[in-house]
MITI-680062 format. One line per field, with one value per residue (C-alpha): residue number from 1; residue in one letter; x, y negated, z negated. Coordinates in steps of 0.05 Angstrom, whole numbers, m for minus. Example, Ala and Ser with C-alpha at 12.3 -4.5 7.8 and 13.67 -1.06 7.14 Angstrom:
BEGIN
num c(1 2)
residuo c(a s)
X c(246 273)
Y c(90 21)
Z c(m156 m143)
! end
This chain:
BEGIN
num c(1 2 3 4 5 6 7 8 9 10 11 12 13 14 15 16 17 18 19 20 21 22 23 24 25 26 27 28 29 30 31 32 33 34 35 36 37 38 39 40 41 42 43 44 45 46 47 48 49 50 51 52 53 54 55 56 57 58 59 60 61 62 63 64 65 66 67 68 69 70 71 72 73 74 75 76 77 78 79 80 81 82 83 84 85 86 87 88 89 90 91 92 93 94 95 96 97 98 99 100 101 102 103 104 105 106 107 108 109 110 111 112 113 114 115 116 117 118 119 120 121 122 123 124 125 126 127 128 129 130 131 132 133 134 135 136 137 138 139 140 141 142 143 144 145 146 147 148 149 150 151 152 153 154 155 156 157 158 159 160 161 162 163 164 165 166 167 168 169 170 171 172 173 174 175 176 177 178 179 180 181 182 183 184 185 186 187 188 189 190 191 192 193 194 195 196 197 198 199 200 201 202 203 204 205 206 207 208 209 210 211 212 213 214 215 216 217 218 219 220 221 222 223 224 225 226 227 228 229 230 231 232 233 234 235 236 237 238 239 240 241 242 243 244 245 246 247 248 249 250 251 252 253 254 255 256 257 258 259 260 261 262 263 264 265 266 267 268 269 270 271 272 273 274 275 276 277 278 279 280 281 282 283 284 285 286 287 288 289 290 291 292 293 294 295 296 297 298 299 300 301 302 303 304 305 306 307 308 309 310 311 312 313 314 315 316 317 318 319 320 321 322 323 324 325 326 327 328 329 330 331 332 333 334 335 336 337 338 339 340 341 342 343 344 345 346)
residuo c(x x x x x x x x x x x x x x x x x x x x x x x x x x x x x x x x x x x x x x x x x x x x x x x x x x x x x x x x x x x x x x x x x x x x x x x x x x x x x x x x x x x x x x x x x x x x x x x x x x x x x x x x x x x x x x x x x x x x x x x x x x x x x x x x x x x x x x x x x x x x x x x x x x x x x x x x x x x x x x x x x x x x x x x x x x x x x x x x x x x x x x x x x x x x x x x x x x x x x x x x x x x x x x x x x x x x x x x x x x x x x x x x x x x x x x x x x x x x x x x x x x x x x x x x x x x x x x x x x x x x x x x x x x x x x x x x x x x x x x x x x x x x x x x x x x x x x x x x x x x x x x x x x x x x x x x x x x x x x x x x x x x x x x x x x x x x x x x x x x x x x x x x x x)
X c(1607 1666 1709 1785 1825 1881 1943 2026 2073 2098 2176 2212 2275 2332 2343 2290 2344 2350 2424 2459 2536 2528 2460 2409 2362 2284 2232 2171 2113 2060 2069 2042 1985 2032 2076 2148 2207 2276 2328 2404 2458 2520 2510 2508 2423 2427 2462 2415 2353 2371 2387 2320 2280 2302 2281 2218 2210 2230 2180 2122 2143 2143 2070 2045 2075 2050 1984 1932 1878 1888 1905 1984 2025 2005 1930 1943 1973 1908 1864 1906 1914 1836 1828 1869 1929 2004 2030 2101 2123 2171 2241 2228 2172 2191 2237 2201 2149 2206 2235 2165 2157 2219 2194 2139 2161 2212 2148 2114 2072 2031 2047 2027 2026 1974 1915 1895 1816 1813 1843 1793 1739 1753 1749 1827 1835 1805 1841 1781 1748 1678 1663 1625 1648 1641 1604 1635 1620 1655 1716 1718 1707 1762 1807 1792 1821 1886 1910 1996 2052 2072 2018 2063 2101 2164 2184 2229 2193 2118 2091 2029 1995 1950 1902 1847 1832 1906 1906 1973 1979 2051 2027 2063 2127 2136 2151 2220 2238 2226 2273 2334 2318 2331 2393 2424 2400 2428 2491 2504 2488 2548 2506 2531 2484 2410 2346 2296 2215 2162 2105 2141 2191 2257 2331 2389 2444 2511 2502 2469 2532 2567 2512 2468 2395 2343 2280 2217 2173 2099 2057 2003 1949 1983 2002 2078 2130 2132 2214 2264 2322 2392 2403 2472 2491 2445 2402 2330 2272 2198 2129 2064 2009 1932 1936 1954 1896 1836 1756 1721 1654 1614 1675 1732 1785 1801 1868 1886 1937 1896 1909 1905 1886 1817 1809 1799 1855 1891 1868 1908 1970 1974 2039 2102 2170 2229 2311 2338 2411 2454 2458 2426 2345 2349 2293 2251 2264 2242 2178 2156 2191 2147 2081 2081 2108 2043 1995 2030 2001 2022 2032 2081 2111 2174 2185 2176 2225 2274 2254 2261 2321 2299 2345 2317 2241 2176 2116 2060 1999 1921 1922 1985 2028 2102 2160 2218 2285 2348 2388 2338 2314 2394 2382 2311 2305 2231 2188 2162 2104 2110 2093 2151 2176 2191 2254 2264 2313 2321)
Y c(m1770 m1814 m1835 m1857 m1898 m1862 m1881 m1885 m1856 m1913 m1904 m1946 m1978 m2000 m2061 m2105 m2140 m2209 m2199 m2169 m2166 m2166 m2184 m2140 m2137 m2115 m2103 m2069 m2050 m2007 m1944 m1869 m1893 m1908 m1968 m1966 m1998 m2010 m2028 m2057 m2072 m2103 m2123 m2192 m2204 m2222 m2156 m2120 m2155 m2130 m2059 m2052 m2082 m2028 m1980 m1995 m2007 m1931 m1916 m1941 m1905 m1851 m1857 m1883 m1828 m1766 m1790 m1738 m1767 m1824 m1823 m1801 m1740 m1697 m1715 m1695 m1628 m1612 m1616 m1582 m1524 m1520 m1514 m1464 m1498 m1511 m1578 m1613 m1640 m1696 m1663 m1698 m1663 m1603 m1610 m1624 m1568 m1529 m1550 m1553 m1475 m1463 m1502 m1471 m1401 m1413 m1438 m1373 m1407 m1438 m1506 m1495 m1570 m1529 m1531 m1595 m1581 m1553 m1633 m1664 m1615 m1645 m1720 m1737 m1749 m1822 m1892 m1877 m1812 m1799 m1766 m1707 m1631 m1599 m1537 m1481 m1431 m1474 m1487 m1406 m1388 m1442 m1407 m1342 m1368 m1363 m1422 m1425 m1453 m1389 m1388 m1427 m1415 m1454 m1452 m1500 m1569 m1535 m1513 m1468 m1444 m1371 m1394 m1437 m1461 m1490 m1574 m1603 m1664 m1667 m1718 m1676 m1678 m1736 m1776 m1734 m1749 m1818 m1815 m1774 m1818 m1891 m1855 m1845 m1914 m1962 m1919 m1931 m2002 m1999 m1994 m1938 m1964 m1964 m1934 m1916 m1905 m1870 m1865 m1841 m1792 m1827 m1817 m1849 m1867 m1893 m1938 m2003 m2045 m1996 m1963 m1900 m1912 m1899 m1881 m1855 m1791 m1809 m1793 m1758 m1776 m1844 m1908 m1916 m1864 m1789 m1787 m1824 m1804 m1830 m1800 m1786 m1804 m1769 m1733 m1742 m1731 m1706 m1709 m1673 m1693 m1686 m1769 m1790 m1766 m1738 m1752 m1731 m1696 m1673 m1691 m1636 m1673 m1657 m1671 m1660 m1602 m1546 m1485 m1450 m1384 m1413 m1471 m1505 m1557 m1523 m1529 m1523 m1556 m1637 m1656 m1621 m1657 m1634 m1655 m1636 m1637 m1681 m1654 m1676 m1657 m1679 m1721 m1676 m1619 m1672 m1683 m1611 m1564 m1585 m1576 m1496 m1506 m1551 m1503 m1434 m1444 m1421 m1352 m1355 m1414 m1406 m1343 m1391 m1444 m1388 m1368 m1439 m1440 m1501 m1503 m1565 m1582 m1598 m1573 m1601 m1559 m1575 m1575 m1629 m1583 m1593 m1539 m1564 m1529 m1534 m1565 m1623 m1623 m1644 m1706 m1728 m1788 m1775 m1834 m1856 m1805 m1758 m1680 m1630 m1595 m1520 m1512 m1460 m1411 m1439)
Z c(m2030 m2016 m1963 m1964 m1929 m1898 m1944 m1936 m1983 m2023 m2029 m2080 m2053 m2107 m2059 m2078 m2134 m2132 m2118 m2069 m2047 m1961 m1919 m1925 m1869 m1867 m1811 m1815 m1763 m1758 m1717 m1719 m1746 m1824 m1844 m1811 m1849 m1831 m1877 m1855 m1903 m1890 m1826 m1794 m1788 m1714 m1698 m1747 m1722 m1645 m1669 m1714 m1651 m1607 m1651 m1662 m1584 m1589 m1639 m1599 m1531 m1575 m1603 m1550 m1494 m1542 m1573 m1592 m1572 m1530 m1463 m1456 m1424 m1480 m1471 m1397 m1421 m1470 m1407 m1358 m1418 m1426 m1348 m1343 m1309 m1308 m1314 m1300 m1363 m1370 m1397 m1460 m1478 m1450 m1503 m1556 m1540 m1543 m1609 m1645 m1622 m1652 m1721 m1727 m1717 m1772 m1812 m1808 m1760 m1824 m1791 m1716 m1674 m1628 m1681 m1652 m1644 m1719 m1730 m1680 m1711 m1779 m1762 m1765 m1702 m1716 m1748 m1803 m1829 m1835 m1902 m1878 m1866 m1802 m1775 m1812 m1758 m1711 m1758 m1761 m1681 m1674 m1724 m1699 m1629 m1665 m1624 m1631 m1599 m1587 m1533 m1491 m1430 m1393 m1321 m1291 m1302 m1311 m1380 m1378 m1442 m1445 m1500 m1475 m1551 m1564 m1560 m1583 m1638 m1650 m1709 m1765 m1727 m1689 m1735 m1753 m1686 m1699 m1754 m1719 m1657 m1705 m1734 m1665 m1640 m1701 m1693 m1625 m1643 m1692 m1750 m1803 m1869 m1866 m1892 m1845 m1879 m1835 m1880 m1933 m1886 m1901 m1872 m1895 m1866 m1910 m1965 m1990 m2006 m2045 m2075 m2048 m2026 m2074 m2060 m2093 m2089 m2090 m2144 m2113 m2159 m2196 m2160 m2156 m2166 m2201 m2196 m2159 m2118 m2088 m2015 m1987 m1921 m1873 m1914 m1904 m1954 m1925 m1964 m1950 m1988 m1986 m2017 m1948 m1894 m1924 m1955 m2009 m2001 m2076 m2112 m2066 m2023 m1954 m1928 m1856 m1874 m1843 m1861 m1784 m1813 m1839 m1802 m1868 m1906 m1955 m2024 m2088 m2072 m2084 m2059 m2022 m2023 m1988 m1982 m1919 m1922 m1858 m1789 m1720 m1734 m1810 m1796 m1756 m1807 m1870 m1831 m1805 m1858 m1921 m1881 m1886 m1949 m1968 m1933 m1965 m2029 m2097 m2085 m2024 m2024 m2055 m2010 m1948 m1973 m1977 m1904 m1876 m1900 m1947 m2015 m2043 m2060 m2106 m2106 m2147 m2156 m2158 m2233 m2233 m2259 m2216 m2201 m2164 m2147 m2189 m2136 m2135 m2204 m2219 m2179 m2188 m2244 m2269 m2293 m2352 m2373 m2319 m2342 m2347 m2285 m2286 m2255 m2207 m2168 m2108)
! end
């Protein structure tokens, strides 16, 4: 038996050269429960060092106002849902209720925000995990609830659910909205070139100095990175993998992807990555897209990619063995020692 510490996706940034042609500003923090960094080229570091601290004032509003499990508006929501009762929602998460119905519906419903007491049942929602499995009847009767998003209901300011069993963690989305949120933030600020890391979720916006951003994909079972990539302005990359929340109990992980149709994690996928091409939820999309994609499997998800609407991606299975999609296969730099792909239709 083993326990893990919760990990972030290491992503490999180009800039760490000794030289560089214009400033190039860094912050980090520690929000959503991952590492947060900020990246800012070519502007002057005072007005990059204001810009970057309004955004991650953003980002804790943001995980502080929709936590799971401590006390927030969404907390509030979970108990008024299990009572029985309405609630009036702020309009932000009205919208983002909204917007994560419409997600996961486009998902198949494979990644469904409202499994929330499948994650508490598991141990996730905790800063540390407890190697030890839970009741499997209760994981089942939980399951069996068939608790969804869809179970939701809107009128005027009030949101009322019909399912009893549905508890919303937006965990496996918010962080998206993090990243559309910093784009619009450091472009009001004037700023047009930065690189913005949530764990591993990444948007990019312009260039560094000249040159595109780099970043890395995470080797899901090797420190450091499987492939790297160069982002184009607004494009945002996504990665679900069962290296970043899970334990180990007689030698099988357990990641926090649950698969809501058991009400047990997924098992023979290692790592999803996705490329989300520009436009106003790039980030959001990066973050909840490859989560269905993780939790489909071998056999179906391909077919989901194409239903998502999602062109560009890699899959690595339980055995290691990795498939990605022509369009991103033609941009992916592999590293040294790193098994053949299969490329395939998109």
């Amino acid at each position: 038996m083993r326990f893990v510490a919760p990990l972030f996706v290491a992503v490999l940034l180009s800039l760490l050269s000794a030289c560089s042609k214009a400033p190039l500003t860094q912050q980090e923090a520690y929000v959503f429960g991952t590492r947060v960094e900020v990246l800012v080229a070519g502007t002057p570091e005072p007005q990059a060092r204001a810009a970057v601290g309004e955004v991650l004032q953003e980002f804790d509003r943001l995980h502080r106002a929709y936590h799971a499990w401590q006390p927030s508006e969404l907390t509030a929501l979970n108990d008024a849902i299990a009572a029985g009762k309405s609630l009036k929602v702020s309009a932000e998460l009205r919208q983002l209720l909204q917007d994560s119905q419409a997600i996961a519906a486009r998902g198949q419903w494979l990644f469904d925000p409202a499994i929330g007491r499948l994650v508490e049942l598991w141990g996730f929602h905790a800063d540390e995990f407890k190697p030890a499995l839970p009741d499997p009847n209760r994981a089942s009767f939980l399951a069996a609830a068939r608790p969804s998003l869809r179970d939701l209901s809107f009128k005027g300011e009030r949101v009322a659910c019909s399912n009893p069993s549905v508890a919303i963690d937006l965990g496996g989305y918010l962080k998206g909205v993090a990243l559309d949120r910093a784009a619009a933030i450091l472009k009001a600020r004037g700023i047009h070139n930065a690189l913005i890391n949530i764990g591993g979720n990444v948007l990019a916006l312009g260039e560094k100095n000249g040159d595109p951003w780099r970043v890395g994909i995470q080797h899901p079972r090797q420190p450091g990175p499987m492939a790297s990539l160069e982002l184009k302005d607004g494009e945002a990359v996504g990665t679900s993998g069962d290296y970043q929340r899970y334990f180990e109990v007689g030698g099988q992980r357990y990641s926090h992807l649950i698969d809501p149709r058991r009400g047990w994690p997924a098992q023979g996928t290692q790592a999803v990555t996705v490329l989300i091409p520009p436009g106003p939820q790039a980030g959001t999309l990066s973050d909840a897209l490859s989560k269905p994609l993780f939790i489909a499997g071998a056999a179906d998800w391909q077919r989901l990619a194409q239903a998502t609407g999602v062109s560009q991606a890699l899959r690595v299975d339980g055995s290691g063995a990795v498939q990605v999609t022509k369009g991103l296969a033609e941009r992916l730099k592999w590293a040294d020692g790193v098994k053949p792909a299969t490329v395939i239709s998109p």
